[in-house]
Structure formats: structure tokens, C-alpha cells
KEFINU-761128 format. One record per residue (C-alpha): residue in one letter; residue number from 1; x, y, z. Coordinates in steps of 0.02 Angstrom, whole numbers, plus 50000, padded with zeros to 5 digits. Each point is the difference from the previous one (the first is absolute). Layout:
BEGIN
[node 'A', NUM, [X, Y, Z]]
...
REM end
This chain:
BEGIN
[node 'X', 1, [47693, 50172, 53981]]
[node 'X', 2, [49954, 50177, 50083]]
[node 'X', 3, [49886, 50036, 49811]]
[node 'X', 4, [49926, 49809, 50013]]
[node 'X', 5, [49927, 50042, 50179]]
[node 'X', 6, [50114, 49929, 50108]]
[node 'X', 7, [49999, 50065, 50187]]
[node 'X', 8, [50133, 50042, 50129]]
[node 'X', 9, [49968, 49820, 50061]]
[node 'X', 10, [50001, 49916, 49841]]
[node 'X', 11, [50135, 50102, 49917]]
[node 'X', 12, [50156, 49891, 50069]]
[node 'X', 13, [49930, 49841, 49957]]
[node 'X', 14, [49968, 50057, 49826]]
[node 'X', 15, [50152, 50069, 49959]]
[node 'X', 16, [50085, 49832, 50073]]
[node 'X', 17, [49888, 49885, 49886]]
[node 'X', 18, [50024, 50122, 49845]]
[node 'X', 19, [50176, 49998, 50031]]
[node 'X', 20, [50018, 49805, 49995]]
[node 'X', 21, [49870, 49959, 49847]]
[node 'X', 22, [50050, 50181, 49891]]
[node 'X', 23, [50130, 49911, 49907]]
[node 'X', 24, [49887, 49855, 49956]]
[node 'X', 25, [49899, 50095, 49892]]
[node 'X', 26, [50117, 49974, 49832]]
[node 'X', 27, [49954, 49838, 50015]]
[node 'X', 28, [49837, 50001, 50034]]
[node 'X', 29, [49967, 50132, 49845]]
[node 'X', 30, [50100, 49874, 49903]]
[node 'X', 31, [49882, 49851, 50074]]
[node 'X', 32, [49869, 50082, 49910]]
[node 'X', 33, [50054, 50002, 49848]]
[node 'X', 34, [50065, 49841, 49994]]
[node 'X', 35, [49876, 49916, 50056]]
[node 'X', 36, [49881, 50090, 49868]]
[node 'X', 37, [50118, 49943, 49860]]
[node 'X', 38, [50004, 49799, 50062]]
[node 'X', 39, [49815, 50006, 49988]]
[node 'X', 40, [50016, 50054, 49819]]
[node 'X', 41, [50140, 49903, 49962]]
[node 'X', 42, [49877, 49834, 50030]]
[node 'X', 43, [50058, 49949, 50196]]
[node 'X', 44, [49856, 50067, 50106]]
[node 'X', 45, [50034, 49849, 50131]]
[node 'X', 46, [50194, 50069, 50017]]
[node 'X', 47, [49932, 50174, 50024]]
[node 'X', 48, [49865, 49917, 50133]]
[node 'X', 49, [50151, 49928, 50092]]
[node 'X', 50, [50099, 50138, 50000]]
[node 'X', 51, [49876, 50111, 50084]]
[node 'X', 52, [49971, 49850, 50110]]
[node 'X', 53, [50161, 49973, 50044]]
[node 'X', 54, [50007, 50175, 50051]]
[node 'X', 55, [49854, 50010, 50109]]
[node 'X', 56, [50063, 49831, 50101]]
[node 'X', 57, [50157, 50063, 50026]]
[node 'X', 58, [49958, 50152, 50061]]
[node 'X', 59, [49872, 49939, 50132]]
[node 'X', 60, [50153, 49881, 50073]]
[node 'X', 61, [50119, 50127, 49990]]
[node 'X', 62, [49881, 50106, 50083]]
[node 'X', 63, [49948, 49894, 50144]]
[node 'X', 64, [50210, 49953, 50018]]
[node 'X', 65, [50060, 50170, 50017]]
[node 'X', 66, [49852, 50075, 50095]]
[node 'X', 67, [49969, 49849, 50138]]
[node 'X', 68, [50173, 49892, 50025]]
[node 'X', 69, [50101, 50141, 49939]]
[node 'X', 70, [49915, 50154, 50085]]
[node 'X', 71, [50043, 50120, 49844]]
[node 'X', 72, [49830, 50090, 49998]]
[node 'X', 73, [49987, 50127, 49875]]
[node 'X', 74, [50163, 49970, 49942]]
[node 'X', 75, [49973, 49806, 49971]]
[node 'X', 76, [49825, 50019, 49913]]
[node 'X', 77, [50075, 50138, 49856]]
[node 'X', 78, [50143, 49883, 50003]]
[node 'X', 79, [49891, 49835, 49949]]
[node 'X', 80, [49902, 50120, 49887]]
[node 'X', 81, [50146, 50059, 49898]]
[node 'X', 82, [50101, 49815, 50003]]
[node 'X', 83, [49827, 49910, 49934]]
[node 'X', 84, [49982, 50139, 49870]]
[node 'X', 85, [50196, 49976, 49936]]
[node 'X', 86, [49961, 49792, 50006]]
[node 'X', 87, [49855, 50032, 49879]]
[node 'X', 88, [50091, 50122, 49892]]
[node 'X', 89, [50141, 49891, 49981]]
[node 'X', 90, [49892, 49877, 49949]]
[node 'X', 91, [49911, 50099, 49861]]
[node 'X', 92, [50185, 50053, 49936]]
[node 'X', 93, [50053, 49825, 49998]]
[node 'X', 94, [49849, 49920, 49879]]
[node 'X', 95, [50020, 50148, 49887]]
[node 'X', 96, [50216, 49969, 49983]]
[node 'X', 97, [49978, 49834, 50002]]
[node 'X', 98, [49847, 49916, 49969]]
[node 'X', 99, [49881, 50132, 49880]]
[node 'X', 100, [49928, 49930, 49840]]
[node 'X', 101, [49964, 50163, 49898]]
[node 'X', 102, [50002, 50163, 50138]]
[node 'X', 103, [50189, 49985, 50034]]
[node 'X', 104, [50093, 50138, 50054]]
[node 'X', 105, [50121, 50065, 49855]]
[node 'X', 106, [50090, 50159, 49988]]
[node 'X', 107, [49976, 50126, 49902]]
[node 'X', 108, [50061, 50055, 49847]]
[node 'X', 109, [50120, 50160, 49979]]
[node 'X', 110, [49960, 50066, 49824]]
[node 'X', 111, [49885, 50162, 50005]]
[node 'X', 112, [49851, 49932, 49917]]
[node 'X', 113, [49994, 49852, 50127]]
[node 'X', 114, [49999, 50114, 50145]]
[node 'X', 115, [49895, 50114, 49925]]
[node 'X', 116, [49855, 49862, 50002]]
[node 'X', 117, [50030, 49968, 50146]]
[node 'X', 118, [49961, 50148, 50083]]
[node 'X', 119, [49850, 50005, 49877]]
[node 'X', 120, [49929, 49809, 50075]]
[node 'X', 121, [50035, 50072, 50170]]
[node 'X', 122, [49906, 50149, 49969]]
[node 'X', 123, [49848, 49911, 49934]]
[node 'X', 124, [50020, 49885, 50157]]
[node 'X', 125, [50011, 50135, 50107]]
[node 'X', 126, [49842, 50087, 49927]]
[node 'X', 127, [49896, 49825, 50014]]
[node 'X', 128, [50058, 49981, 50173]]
[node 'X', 129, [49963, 50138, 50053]]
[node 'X', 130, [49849, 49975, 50094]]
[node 'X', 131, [50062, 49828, 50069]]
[node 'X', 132, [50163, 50123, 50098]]
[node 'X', 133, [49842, 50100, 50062]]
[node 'X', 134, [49889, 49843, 50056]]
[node 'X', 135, [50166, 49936, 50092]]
[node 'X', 136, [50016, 50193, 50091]]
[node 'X', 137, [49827, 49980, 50041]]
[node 'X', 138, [50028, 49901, 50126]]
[node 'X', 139, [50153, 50131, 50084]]
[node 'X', 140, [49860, 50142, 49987]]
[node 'X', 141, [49873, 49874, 50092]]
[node 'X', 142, [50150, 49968, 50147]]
[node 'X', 143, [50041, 50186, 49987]]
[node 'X', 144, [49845, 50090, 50010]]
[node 'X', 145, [49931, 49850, 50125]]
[node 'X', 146, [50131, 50020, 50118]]
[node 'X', 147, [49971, 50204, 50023]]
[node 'X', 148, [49821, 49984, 50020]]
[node 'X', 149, [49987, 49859, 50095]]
[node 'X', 150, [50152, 50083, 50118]]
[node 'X', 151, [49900, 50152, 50013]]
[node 'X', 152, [49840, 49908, 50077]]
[node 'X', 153, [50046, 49860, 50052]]
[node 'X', 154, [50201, 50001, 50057]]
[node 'X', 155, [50118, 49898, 50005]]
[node 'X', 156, [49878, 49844, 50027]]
[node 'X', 157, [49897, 50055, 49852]]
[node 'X', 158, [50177, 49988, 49903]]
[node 'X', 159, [50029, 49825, 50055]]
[node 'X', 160, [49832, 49960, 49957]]
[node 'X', 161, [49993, 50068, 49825]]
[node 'X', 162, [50166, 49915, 49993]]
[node 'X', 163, [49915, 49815, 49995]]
[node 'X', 164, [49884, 50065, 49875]]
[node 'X', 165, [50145, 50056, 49887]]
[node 'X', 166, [50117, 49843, 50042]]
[node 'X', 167, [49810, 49883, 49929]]
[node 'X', 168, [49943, 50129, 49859]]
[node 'X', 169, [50153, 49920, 49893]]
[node 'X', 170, [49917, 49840, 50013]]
[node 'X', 171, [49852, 50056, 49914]]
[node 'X', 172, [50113, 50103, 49863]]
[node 'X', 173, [50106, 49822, 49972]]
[node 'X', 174, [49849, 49948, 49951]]
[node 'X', 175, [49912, 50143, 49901]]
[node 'X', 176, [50197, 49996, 49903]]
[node 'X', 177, [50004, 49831, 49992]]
[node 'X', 178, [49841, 49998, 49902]]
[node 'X', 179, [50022, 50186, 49870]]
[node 'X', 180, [50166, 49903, 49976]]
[node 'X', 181, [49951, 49835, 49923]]
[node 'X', 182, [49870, 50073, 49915]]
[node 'X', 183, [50113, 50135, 49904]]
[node 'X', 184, [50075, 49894, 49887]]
[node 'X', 185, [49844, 49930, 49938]]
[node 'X', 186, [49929, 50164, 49997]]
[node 'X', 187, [50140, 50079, 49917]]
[node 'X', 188, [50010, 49843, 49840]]
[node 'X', 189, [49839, 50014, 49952]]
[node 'X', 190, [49979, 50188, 50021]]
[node 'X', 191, [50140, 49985, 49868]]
[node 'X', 192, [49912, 49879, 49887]]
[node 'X', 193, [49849, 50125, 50001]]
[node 'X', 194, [49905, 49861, 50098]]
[node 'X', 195, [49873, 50114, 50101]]
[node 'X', 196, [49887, 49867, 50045]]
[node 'X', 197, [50145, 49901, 50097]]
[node 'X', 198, [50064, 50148, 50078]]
[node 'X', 199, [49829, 50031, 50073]]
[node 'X', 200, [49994, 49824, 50059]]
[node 'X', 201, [50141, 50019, 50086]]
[node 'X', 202, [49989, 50143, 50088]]
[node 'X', 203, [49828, 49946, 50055]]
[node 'X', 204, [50075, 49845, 50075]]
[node 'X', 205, [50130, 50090, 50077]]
[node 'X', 206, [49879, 50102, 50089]]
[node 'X', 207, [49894, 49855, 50041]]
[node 'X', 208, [50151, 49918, 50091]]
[node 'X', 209, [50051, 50157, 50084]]
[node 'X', 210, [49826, 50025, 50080]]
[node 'X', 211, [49994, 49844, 50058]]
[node 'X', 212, [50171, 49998, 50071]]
[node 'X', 213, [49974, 50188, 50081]]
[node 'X', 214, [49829, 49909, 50073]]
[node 'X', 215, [50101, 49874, 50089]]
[node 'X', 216, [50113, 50124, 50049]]
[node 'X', 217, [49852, 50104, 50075]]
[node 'X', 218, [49915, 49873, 50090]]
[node 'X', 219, [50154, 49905, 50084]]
[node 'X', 220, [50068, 50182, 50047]]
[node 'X', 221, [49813, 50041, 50081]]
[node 'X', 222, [49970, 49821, 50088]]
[node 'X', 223, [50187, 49993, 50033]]
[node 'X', 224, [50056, 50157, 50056]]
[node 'X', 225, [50063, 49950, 50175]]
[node 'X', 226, [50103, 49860, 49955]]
[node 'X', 227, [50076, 50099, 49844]]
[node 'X', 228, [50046, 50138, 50124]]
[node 'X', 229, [50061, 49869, 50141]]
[node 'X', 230, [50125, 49931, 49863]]
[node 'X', 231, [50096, 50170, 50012]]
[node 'X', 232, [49982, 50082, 50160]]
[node 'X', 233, [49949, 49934, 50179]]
[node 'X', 234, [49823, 50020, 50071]]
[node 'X', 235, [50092, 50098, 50148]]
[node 'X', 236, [50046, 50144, 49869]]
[node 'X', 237, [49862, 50166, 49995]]
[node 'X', 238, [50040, 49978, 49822]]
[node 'X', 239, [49924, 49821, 49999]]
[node 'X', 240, [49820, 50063, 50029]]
[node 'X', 241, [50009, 50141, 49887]]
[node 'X', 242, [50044, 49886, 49844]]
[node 'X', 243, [49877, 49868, 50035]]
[node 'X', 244, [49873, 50153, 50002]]
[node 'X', 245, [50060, 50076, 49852]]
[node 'X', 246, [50059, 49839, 49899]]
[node 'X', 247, [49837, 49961, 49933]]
[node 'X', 248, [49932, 50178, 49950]]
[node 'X', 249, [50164, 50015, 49902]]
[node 'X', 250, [49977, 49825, 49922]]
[node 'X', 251, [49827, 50075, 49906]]
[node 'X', 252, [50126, 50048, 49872]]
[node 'X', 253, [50076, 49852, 49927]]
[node 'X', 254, [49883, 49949, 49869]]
[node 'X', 255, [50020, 50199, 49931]]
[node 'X', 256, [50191, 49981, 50022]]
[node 'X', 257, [50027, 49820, 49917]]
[node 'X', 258, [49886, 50048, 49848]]
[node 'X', 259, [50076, 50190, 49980]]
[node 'X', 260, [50160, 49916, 50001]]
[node 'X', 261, [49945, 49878, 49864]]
[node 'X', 262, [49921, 50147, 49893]]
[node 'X', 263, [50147, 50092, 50001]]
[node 'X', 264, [50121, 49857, 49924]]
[node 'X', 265, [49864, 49987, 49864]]
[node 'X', 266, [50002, 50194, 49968]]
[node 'X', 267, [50202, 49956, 49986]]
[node 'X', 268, [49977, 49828, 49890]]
[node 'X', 269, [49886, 50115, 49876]]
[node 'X', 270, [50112, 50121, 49983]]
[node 'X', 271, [49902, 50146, 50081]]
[node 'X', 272, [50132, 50048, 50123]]
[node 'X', 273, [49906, 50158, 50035]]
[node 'X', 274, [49852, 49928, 50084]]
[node 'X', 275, [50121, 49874, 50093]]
[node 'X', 276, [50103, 50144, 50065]]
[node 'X', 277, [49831, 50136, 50021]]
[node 'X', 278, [49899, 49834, 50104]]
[node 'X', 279, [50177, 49963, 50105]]
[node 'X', 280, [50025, 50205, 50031]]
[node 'X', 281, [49810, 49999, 50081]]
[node 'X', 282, [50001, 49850, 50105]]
[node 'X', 283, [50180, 50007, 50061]]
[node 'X', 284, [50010, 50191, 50019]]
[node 'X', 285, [49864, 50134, 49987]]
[node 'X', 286, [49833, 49884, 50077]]
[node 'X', 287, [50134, 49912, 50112]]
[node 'X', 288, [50042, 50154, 50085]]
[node 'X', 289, [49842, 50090, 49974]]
[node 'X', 290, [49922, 49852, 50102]]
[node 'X', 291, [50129, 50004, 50134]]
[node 'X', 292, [49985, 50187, 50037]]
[node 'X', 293, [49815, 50013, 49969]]
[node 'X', 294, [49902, 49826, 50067]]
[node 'X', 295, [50091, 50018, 50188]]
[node 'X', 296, [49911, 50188, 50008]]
[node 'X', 297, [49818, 49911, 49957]]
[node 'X', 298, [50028, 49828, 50078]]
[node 'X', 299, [50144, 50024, 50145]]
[node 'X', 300, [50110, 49838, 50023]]
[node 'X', 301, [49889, 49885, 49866]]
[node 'X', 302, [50039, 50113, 49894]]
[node 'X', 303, [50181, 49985, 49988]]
[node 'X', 304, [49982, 49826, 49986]]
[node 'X', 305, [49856, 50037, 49857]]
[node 'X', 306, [50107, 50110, 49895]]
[node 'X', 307, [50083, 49863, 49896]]
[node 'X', 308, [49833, 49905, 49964]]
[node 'X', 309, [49922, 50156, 49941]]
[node 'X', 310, [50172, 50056, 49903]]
[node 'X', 311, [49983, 49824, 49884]]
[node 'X', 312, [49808, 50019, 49992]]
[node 'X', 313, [49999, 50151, 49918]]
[node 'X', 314, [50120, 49931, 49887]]
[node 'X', 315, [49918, 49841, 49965]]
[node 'X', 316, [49854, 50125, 49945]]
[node 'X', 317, [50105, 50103, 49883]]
[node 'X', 318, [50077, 49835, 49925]]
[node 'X', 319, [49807, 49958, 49982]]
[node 'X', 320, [49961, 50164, 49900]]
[node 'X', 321, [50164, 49997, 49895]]
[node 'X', 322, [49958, 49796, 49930]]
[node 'X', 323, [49805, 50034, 49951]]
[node 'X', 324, [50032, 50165, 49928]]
[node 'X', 325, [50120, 49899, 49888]]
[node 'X', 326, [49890, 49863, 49970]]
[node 'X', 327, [49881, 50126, 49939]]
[node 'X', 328, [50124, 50084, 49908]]
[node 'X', 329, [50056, 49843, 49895]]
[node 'X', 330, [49821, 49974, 49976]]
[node 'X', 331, [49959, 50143, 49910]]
[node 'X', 332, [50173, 49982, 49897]]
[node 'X', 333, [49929, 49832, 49952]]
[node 'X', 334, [49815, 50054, 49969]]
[node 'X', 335, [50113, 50147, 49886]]
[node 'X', 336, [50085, 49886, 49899]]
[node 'X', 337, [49872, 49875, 49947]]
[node 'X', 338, [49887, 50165, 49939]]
[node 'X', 339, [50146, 50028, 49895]]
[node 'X', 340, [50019, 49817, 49940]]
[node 'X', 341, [50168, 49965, 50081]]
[node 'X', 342, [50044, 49853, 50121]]
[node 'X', 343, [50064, 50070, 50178]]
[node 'X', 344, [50151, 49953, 50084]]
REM end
């Protein structure tokens, strides 16, 4: 809590919600994957539900243990971690009882069956590589955030950067939602050698993900003081600060859905270098470049700035990387007809 930027004030409450919600966290790991493997096993709509489920309960829980009950802290981790374990258990459940091809078998003793094993994890490991980074994005964003913003802006600037990090996962959902049911497709016909369908589908991807970071923008811009007022109370210093700072930080999200969208290509293609390189810049080295430098230039906008910039300058690099491969396959084409073959 102390590294993350909490203060003296902020420390006991912290440590009280951590200590609730920390042993939740199997089972929201396990969510994950689950829910990943229902959507490929053909039940989307189950998966749906089950996050559903999850979010539903949780708000009830939280409003029951936090208002009638008077648990605070305590009662919020406490809905937290029970919703988590509700949607878990329902992701274990369809794939014991209910899974048409993606059961869950054990595995086999013999040497050679292990052996592959570790080999298939390996390879999955390598692939998702840059997906684990992309996911600890996110923690450097909260980390970095909460020291700078502590450092000008105190304990109200954390609170305020705190609605910003509690609505940012809105936007990812979507970004996700979209690199994620575009992978397959991408990842078939990369396999059949089908370039032209692989391009098609990464452009609509994009398409959708601009649009959808547009909306995001614009209802975050308009919006900002009713976004804010569904977390904290006008009353709050920290109130002001986010509805100031809400919709400078919302110039972002149409670099951050369609980075997000280029980097599950990069992983569908099988060129798990530029997925991990492009996730290493935005979540990482411009992230906290941004942080550190843009306050010294802009003061307080430019905390709020930082991100924005950090996923621009990506978005340009992702830019550079796909034309200079266009051009690339190009002249690999133009190459092969001189020489009378047909390219692939």
C-alpha cells in the first residue's frame, strides 16, 4: 500500500479493504480464464451472464454491507471478493458439467505427455506475453498516477485520479472486448494464408474501436460532472478536481481502444515482438516518461495529459510499424512477379 501511494490517512483503510478482498483473487485469476475458455467453447451468452451476475451481485452486496450493515471498508472488499467467488464458481461449474469440447481433463503421467505440455505452455506463454504486459499496464498507470498525482496534488488529487482509474476499465472492457472477438478471425485466416481477410478485419476492428473510443470521449467531456457525481459527493475537494481533469484525460481513448486492438492483431499474426515492443512503450517507458515530464511543462493538466500523450505516441508508432509493412509486402510482391512466381 505504502509503494502504491497510500498516505498516513489512507493507509488503514487500505490495508482493511486488501485484507478482506486478498483472498478473492484465486478466483478472480481463475474467472479469467474461464470465462476466456466458455467463449471458445461456443457459450458467449453464459460467459455474458456470468460476468453479469457478478457485477449485480456485487453492487447489492455492496450497498447491504456498506448502508444497512455499516461494514465500510470491510463490507465493500467483502462484496468484492463474494461476487468474484459466485462468478468463478460459475465458470467451474459449465466447464465440469456442462462443456461441449474445452472440458477440463487431467493430465497424463507418461514423460512424453508432460513433456508437451510444458512445450504448449511455453508457446502460450511466449504469445501471451504482451497480453500479461497490457493487463500490468494498467497497475503501472495506478502506480505511477498515484505518486505523481500525491506529490502535487495530495490526498484529494489521489481520490480524484482514483475515479479516473475506477472508469478507465470501462473503456479497456471495451477496447478487450473488441481485439478479443476479432482474434479468432484474425488468427483462422492468418492460418489459411488469407491476407486480404486479415486486413479486413483488422481494419474493421479499428473502425469499431474508434468509434467506440469517440463515444467514450465525448460522453466523458459533456458528462464529466455526473460521471464524477456517481462516485464521490460534490462536497468532496476531490469532486472538483476530477470533473476538471476527467475530460483532458478522456483525449486518450480513441489512442487506447485502437492500441489495444493493434496489439491483439500483432498477437493473432504471430509477431509477438511488436505486440510485446508496442505494449512495453505505451504501458511503461512513454507512460512514465509522460508522467514525470508533461507536469514540469504543463503543471496540474499535465498530469492529467500524461496518459493521452503516452497512447498517442503509440498510436503513431503502431502507424509507422503497419505502412512500413505494407510497403514491405509490396515490394516482396512487385519481387516475385519480376521473377515469374505467384506471391503468397
Amino acid at each position: 500500500a505504502v509503494l502504491l501511494g497510500a498516505s498516513e490517512h489512507l493507509l488503514p483503510l487500505v490495508k482493511d479493504y486488501l485484507l478482506w478482498f486478498t483472498p478473492a483473487l484465486v478466483f478472480q485469476m481463475w474467472t479469467a480464464v474461464g470465462l476466456f475458455v466458455i467463449r471458445l467453447d461456443g457459450a458467449p451468452k453464459l460467459a455474458m451472464w456470468c460476468s453479469v451476475i457478478s457485477a449485480l451481485l456485487n453492487v447489492l452486496l455492496d450497498w447491504l454491507f456498506i448502508f444497512p450493515l455499516g461494514w465500510g471498508v470491510m463490507g465493500a472488499a467483502f462484496a468484492t471478493a463474494i461476487s468474484v467467488s459466485v462468478g468463478g464458481g460459475i465458470a467451474l461449474w459449465y466447464l465440469l458439467c456442462r462443456a461441449r469440447s474445452l472440458s477440463l481433463c487431467p493430465l497424463k503421467g507418461s514423460r512424453k505427455s508432460l513433456r508437451l505440455s510444458l512445450r504448449n505452455v511455453g508457446y502460450q506463454c511466449r504469445i501471451g506475453s504482451s497480453a500479461l504486459l497490457g493487463e500490468a499496464t494498467l497497475a503501472t498507470l495506478m502506480f505511477t498516477g498515484n505518486q505523481v498525482f500525491m506529490r502535487y496534488l495530495g490526498d484529494d488529487g489521489v481520490g480524484a485520479f482514483g475515479i479516473a482509474c475506477y472508469y478507465i476499465p470501462f473503456v479497456f472492457m471495451v477496447g478487450n472486448a473488441i481485439a478479443q472477438s476479432a482474434q479468432p478471425i484474425i488468427s483462422y485466416n492468418y492460418g489459411l494464408n488469407e491476407s486480404q481477410r486479415v486486413r479486413r478485419a483488422y481494419l474493421l476492428a479499428l473502425k469499431t474501436a474508434i468509434g467506440c473510443g469517440v463515444c467514450f470521449a465525448l460522453t466523458t467531456i459533456f458528462c464529466s460532472p455526473e460521471i464524477v457525481g456517481m462516485f464521490i459527493d460534490r462536497s468532496y475537494p476531490a469532486y472538483d478536481i476530477a470533473v476538471k481533469g476527467l475530460p483532458l484525460y478522456a483525449t486518450g481513448f480513441v489512442f487506447f481502444a485502437v492500441n489495444i486492438v493493434s496489439i491483439g492483431y500483432f498477437q493473432s499474426v504471430e509477431r509477438a515482438k511488436y505486440a510485446t515492443v508496442i505494449t512495453l512503450l505505451r504501458g511503461f517507458i512513454l507512460l512514465t516518461a509522460c508522467f514525470f515530464g508533461l507536469p514540469l511543462l504543463l503543471g496540474d493538466r499535465g498530469i492529467w495529459l500524461a496518459t493521452p500523450l503516452a497512447e498517442m505516441l503509440t498510436t503513431l508508432f503502431i502507424l509507422v510499424i503497419y505502412i512500413s509493412g505494407k510497403k514491405e509486402h509490396k515490394e516482396k510482391s512487385v519481387s516475385l512477379d519480376k521473377m515469374g512466381c505467384t506471391p503468397t
